[in-house]
N, C-alpha and C positions, 0 to 999 in steps of 0.2 A: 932748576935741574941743570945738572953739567954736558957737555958733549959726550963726555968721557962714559956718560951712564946710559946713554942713547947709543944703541949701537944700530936700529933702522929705523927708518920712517917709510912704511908703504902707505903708500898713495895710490889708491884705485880707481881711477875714472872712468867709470861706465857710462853709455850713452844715456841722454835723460830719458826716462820715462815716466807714465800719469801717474805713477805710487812714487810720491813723495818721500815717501821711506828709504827710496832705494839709491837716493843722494851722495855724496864721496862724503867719506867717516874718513877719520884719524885715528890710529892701530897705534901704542905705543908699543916697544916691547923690554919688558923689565927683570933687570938681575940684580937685586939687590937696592940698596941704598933707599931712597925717600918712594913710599909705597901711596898709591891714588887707587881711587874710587871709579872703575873703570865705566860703571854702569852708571854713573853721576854727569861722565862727560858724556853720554848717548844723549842727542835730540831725538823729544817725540815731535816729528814737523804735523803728525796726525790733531795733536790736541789743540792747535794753534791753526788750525786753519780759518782762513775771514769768509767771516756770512757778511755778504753784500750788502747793505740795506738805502733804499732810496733818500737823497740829502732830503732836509724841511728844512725851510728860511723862515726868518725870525721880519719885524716889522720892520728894521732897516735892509730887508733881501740879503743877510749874512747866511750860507748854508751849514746846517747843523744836525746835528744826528739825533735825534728820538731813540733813546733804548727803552722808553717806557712799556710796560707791556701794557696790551689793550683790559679792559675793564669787562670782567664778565660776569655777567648773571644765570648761577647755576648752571654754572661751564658754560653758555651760549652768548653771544654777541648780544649788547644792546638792538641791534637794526635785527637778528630775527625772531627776538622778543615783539618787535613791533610788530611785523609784519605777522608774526602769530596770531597776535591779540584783534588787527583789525580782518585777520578772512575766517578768527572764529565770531566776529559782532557780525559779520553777512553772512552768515552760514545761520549763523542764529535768527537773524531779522528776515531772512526768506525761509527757515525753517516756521516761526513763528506766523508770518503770513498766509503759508501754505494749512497753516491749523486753523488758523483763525476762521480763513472763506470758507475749510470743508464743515467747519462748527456751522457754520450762518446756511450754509444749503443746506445742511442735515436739519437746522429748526425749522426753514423755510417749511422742505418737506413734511415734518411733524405736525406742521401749525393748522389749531382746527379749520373748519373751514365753515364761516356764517351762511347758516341756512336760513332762506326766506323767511319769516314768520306771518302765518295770518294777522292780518288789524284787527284787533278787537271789532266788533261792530258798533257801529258809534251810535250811541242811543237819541229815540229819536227828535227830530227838531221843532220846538215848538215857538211860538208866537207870545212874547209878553211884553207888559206896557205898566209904565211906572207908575205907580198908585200918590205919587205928590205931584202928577204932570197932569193936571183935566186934560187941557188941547191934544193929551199923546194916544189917550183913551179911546177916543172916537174924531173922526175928521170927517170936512166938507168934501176932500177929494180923495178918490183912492193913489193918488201920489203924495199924499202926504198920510200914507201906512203903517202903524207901528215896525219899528226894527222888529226884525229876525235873528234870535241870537244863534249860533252853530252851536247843537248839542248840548241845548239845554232842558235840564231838569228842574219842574216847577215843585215849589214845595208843595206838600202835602196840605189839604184843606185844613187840618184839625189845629196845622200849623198856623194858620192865618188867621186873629181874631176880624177883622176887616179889610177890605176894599175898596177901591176906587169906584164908585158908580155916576159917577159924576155926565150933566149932557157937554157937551161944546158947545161953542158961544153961538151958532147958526142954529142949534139944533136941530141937524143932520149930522144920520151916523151914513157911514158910506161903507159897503161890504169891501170887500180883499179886490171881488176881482173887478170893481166900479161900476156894474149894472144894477147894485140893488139899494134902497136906502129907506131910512126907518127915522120917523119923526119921534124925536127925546122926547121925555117930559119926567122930569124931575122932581119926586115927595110926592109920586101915584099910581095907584093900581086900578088894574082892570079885571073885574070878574070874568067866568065863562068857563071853556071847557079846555081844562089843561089836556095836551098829548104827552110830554113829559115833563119831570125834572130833572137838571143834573146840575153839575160842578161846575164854575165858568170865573175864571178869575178877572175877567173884564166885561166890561161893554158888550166890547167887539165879537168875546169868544161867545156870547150869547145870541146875538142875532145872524152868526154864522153857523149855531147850531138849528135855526130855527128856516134860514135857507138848505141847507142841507136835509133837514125831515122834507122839506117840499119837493124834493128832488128824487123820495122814495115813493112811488104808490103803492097803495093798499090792496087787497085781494078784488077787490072790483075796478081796478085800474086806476082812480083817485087818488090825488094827493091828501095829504095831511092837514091840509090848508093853514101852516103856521100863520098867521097873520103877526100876532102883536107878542110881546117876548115881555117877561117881567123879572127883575132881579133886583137883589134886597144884598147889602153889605157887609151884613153881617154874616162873613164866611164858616166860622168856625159854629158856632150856634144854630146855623141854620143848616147845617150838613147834617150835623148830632140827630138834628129835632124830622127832618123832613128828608134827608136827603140829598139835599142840594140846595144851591139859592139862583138856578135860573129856571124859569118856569116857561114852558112854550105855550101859547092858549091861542084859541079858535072860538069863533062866535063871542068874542068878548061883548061884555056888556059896556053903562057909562062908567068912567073913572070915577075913583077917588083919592081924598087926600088918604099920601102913605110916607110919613115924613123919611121911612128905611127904604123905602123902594125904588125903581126908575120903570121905568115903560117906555116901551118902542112898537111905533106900529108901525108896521110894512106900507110905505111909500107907492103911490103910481107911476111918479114919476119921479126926476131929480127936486124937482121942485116942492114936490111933499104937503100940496096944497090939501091933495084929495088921498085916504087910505082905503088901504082893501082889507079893512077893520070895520065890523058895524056894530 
């Protein structure tokens, strides 16, 4: 462009102010000859303004600019994705808690509650002694007793083809409570006059039923006077046939041979010299 085509050049210089905009422009003014784009020479200083942004050093401390944009998940930051996820796992974990103990006192509460029960009543205890044991059958001293089993049930006679009737090697039988005692004798009977029969799976239970009648009197104030006791082996057979296989007898007469039988006669003393058998 020539001088000759320029006829001014105003220049306006206002004071600065914060609108960048409002900076000294350059005004051509034109008659003719080479034509320009007047809106082409305007600056926007607006679109070109600088966002600050803090330097980052690299690993020799050269400072450098990051324009990367940060990384988001589902428009949000990585850190409050995190921080989401871990006060929804405590929210959760004392939510869960709080269920769990009201579940555990609500059963507490429900749970039946064990009421006493009566014990059956224990049937009752009896006295038996082993039918392959002679010495256990009957003894020289009442501390050496047959065992006591707890809550035992003897079997039934009909059950039992035989028994033990066997004497011990002193022959002395000795009662339970060791004041009474009854002279054996083995494969013999004694006649007289029976008071009862009954059931006796040993020895022992026979000449304890035979203390025991003496211990009842009669309508004139007398005892029974068991003296002498007899029992035969044959349990089952002799139950059928008679009743029983212990026989309690008074006024006995003399023995004989009884190869099934035993005999005891009620003792004076320990010593069993003299009976109160005649």
């Amino acid at each position: 462009m020539s001088d000759s085509t320029v006829q001014a050049i105003n220049v306006t210089a206002a004071p600065y102010r914060k609108s960048i905009g409002d900076a000294p422009q350059v005004v051509y003014e034109h008659k003719g000859g080479l034509e320009y784009d007047q809106a082409a020479l305007e600056v926007d200083y607006n679109s070109h303004k600088h966002q600050h942004q803090p330097p980052f050093y690299d690993d020799q401390g050269q400072a450098y600019e990051d324009n990367r944009h940060p990384r988001l998940i589902f428009g949000l930051r990585k850190a409050v994705w995190i921080i989401a996820i871990i006060a929804i796992l405590v929210i959760g974990g004392a939510v869960g808690a709080g269920v769990g103990a009201g579940l555990a006192a609500q059963n507490k509460k429900a749970a039946p509650v064990a009421l006493p029960q009566d014990s059956p009543a224990p049937k009752s205890s009896t006295t038996t002694e082993s039918s392959t044991a002679p010495s256990s059958s009957a003894t020289s001293s009442p501390s050496a007793s047959p065992t006591t089993a707890s809550a035992f049930s003897p079997p039934i006679a009909t059950a039992l083809a035989s028994i033990d009737i066997s004497c011990p090697p002193n022959k002395i039988v000795t009662s339970y409570n060791g004041n009474k005692f009854f002279k054996c004798e083995s494969s013999t009977g004694y006649g007289g006059t029976d008071i009862a029969s009954l059931i006796a799976y040993s020895v022992q239970d026979c000449i304890e039923a035979c203390i025991s009648t003496n211990r009842i009197p009669d309508s004139t104030g007398q005892t029974h006077g068991c003296t002498t006791v007899q029992i035969v082996s044959n349990l089952k057979s002799s139950q059928a046939q008679d009743g029983g296989n212990c026989w309690l007898k008074t006024n006995t007469t003399t023995g004989s041979n009884k190869g099934s039988a035993t005999s005891l006669k009620l003792c004076k003393d320990s010593s069993c010299e003299e009976t109160f058998a005649t």
